[in-house]
N, C-alpha and C positions, 0 to 999 in steps of 0.2 A: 504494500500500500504506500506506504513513503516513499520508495525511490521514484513512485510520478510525480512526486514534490517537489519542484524548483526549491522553493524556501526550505526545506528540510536539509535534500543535499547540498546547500550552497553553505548553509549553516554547519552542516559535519565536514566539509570541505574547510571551512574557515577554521574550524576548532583545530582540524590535521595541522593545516597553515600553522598556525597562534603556538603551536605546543613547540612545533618543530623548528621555529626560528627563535622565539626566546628562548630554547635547547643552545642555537647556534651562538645567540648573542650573549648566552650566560659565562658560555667557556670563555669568552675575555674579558667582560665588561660586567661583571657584576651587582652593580648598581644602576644599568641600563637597561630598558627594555625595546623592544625592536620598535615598537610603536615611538619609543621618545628616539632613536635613532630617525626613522623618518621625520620626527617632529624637528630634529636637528639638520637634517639635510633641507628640510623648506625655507629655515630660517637662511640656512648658509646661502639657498638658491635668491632670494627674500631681497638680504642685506644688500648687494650689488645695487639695487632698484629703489629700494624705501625700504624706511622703518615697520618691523610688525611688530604687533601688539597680540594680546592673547585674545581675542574678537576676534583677527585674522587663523589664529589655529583653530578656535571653536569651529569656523566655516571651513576652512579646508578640510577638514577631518570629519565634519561633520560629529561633533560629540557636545556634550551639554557644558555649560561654565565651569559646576562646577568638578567636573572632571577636567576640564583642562585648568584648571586653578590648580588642583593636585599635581598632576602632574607635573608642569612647569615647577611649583613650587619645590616638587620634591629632585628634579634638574636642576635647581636653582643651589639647592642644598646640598648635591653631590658635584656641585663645581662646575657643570656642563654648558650653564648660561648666566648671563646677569639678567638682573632687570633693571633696564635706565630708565631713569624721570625725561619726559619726552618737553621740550623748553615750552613748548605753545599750549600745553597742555598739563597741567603740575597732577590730575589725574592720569593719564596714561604711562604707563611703561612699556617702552620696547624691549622686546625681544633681542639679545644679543651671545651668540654661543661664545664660548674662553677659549683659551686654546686648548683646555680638557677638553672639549664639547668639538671642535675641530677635530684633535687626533682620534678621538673613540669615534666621531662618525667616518674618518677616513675608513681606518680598518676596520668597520661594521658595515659599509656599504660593498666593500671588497666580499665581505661572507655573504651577505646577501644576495648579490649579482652572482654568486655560485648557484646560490639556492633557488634564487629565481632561475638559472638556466636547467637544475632540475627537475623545476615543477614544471617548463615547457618542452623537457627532453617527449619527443615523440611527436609533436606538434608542426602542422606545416604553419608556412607565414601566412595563408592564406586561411587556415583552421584557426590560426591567434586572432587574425584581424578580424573575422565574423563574429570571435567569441569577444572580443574585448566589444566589439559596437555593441552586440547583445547585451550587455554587461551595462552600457549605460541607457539602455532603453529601460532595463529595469530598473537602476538609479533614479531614473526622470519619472519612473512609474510612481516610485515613493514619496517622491519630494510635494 
C-alpha cells in the first residue's frame, strides 16, 4: 500500500538521506550537522553579493524561526559564524561564517559531492533532469 505513496517514499528516502550524511559529516566535524554545512555554504555563496540575515535562511531552507534561531545560534557557539549588528538597522544581524565555518564547510562539501555522486550513481543526465523538474513541481504543489 505505501510504496504508491509519493509522500511516504520521499519521506523514507529522506530519512536514508538525513542518517547517512550526518554518519559522513560526524566522522570530522562533530559539532556540525550536514544541514548547518549547507546553511554554511549559502552564507559563503550569500557574502560575495549582500548581507544575510536569519529571514534569509528561514526562506531558503524553508524551516520555521525558531528552528533557524537554534541552529544559527548553536553555529554561533561552536565558532562557525558570527552575528554582526547590521549599521542601518541596530535590529538585524548578519550572517557571517569564521574561518572555522570556512574550513569545516571546505572539507564537508568535499564529503558531500562524494555522497551526492553516490546517490546518483546509476542515473542518466537525462533520468536526473526529469527527476529534479518533478521534484519542484511538487515543491510549488506545497507552497
Amino acid at each position: 500500500m505505501a510504496e504508491n505513496h509519493i509522500g511516504f517514499n520521499i519521506r523514507t528516502l529522506s530519512n536514508l538521506i538525513h542518517r547517512r550524511i550526518n554518519q559522513m559529516v560526524a566522522e570530522e566535524e562533530e559539532t556540525l550537522t550536514a544541514h548547518q554545512v549547507w546553511v554554511l555554504k549559502y552564507l559563503i555563496n550569500q557574502a560575495a553579493d549582500r548581507d544575510t540575515i536569519q529571514r534569509d535562511v528561514e526562506k531558503q531552507f524553508s524551516i520555521r524561526r525558531s528552528t533557524a534561531s537554534h541552529m544559527l545560534q548553536l553555529m554561533e557557539r561552536s565558532g562557525y559564524i558570527l552575528r554582526v549588528s547590521v549599521p542601518e538597522d541596530a535590529r538585524l544581524k548578519k550572517l557571517v561564517p569564521t574561518r572555522k565555518g570556512l574550513d569545516a564547510c571546505d572539507r564537508m562539501m568535499e564529503r558531500l559531492d562524494r555522497f551526492e555522486s553516490m546517490l546518483q550513481d546509476g542515473i542518466s543526465p537525462e533520468e536526473l533532469q526529469q527527476f529534479l523538474r518533478i521534484l519542484r513541481i511538487m515543491e510549488k504543489n506545497m507552497m
